[in-house]
C-alpha positions as CSV (number, residue, x, y, z in Angstrom):
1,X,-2.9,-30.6,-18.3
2,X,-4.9,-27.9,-16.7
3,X,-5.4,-24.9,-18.8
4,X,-3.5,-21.8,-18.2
5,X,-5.4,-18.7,-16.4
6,X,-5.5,-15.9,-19.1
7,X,-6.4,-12.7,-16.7
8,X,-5.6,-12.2,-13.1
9,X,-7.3,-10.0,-10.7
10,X,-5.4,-7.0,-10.2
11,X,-4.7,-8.3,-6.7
12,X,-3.1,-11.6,-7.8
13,X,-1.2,-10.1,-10.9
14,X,0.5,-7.8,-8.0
15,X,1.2,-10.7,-5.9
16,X,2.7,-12.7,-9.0
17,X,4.5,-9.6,-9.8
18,X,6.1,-9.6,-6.3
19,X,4.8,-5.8,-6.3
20,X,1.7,-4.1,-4.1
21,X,-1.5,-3.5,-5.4
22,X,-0.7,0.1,-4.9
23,X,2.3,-0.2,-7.4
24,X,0.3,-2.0,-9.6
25,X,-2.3,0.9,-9.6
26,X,0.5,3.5,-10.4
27,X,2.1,1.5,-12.9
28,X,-1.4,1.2,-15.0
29,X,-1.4,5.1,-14.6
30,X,1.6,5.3,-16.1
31,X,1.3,2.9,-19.0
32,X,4.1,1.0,-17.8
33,X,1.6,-2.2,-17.4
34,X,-1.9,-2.9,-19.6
35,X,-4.7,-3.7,-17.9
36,X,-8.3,-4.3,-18.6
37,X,-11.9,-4.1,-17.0
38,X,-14.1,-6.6,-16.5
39,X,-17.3,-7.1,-16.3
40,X,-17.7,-5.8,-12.8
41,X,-15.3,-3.1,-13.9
42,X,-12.4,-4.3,-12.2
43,X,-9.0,-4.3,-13.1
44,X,-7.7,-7.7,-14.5
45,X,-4.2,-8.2,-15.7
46,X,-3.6,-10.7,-19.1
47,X,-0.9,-13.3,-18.1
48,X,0.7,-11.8,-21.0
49,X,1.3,-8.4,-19.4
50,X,2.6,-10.3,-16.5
51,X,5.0,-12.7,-18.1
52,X,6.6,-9.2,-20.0
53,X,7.5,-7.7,-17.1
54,X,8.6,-10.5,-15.3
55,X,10.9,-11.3,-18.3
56,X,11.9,-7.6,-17.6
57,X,13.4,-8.0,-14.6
58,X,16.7,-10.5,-13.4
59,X,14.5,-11.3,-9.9
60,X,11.2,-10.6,-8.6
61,X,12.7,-8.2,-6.5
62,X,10.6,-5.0,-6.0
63,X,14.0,-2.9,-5.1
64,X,14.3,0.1,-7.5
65,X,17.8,0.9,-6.4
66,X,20.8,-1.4,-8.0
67,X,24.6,-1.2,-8.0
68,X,26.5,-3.1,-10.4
69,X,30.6,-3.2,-9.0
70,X,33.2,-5.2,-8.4
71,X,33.5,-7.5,-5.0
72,X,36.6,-6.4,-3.3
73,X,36.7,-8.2,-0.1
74,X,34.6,-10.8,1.9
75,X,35.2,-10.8,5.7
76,X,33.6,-14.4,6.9
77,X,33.1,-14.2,10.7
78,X,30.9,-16.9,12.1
79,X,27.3,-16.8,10.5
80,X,28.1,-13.3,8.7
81,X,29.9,-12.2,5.7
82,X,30.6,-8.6,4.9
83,X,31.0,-7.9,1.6
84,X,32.2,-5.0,-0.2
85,X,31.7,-4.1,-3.7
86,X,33.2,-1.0,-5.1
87,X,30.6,0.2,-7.6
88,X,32.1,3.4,-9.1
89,X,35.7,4.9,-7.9
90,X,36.1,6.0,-5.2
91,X,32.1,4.9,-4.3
92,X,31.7,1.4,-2.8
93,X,28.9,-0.2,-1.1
94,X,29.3,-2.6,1.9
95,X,26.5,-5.5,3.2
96,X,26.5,-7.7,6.0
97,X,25.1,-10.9,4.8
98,X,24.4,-14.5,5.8
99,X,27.4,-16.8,5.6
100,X,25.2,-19.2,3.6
101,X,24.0,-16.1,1.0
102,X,27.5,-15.5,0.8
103,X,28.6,-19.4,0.1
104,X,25.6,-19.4,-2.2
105,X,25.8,-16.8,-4.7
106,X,29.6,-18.0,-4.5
107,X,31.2,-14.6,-3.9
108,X,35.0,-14.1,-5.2
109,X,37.0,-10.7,-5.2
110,X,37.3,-9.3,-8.7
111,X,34.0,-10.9,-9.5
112,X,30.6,-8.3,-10.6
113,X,28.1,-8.5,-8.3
114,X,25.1,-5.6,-7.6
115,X,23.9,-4.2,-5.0
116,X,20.4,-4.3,-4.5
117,X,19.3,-1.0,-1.9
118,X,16.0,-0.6,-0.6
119,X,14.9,1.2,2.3
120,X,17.9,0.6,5.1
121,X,18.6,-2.9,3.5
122,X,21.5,-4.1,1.3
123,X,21.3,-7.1,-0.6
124,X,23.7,-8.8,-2.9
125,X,22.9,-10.5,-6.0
126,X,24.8,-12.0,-9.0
């Protein structure tokens, strides 16, 4: 069994992490992940570090914004399937998704789902 890598190079931790190297960089400024130097003085990242914040997280979804509701309708048209989840009263968010992502994450009304926002995209997750 080959032996597991103990420190990543900052690049590769952010890939792992499903996050930029940029985030990375701001995260260590904010002491949200620990890093370390090595002998070239560049930023490594123990698998430890990485394995707490993936543990963290549901997904390795980098969205920051999510919605947890209620699914209150799913309108199946051909490929697509809009779904809407009312997230607080009278507040509801509505995605148009794939048929398949729908059949999937098998979407019911009166089930919780969240709604996962980033930039102009919607995604649905349960």
């Amino acid at each position: 069994m080959p032996r597991r890598k103990q420190l990543h190079p900052a690049g590769e931790a952010a890939r792992l992490l499903g996050i930029s190297l940029d985030t990375l960089r701001r995260w260590d400024a904010q002491g949200r992940i620990q890093t370390q130097r090595d002998s070239a003085n560049k930023r490594v990242v123990p698998a430890s570090e990485i394995d707490r914040l993936l543990g963290e997280r549901s997904s390795k979804l980098s969205a920051r914004n999510r919605f947890t509701g209620v699914v209150r309708e799913i309108v199946v048209d051909g490929l697509l399937a809009q779904v809407e989840i009312q997230v607080t009263e009278p507040t509801r968010v509505v995605a148009i998704i794939t048929r398949e992502a729908s059949e999937q994450l098998g979407l019911r009304p009166g089930m919780e789902a969240q709604a996962v926002v980033k930039a102009t995209s919607v995604m649905v997750e349960r």
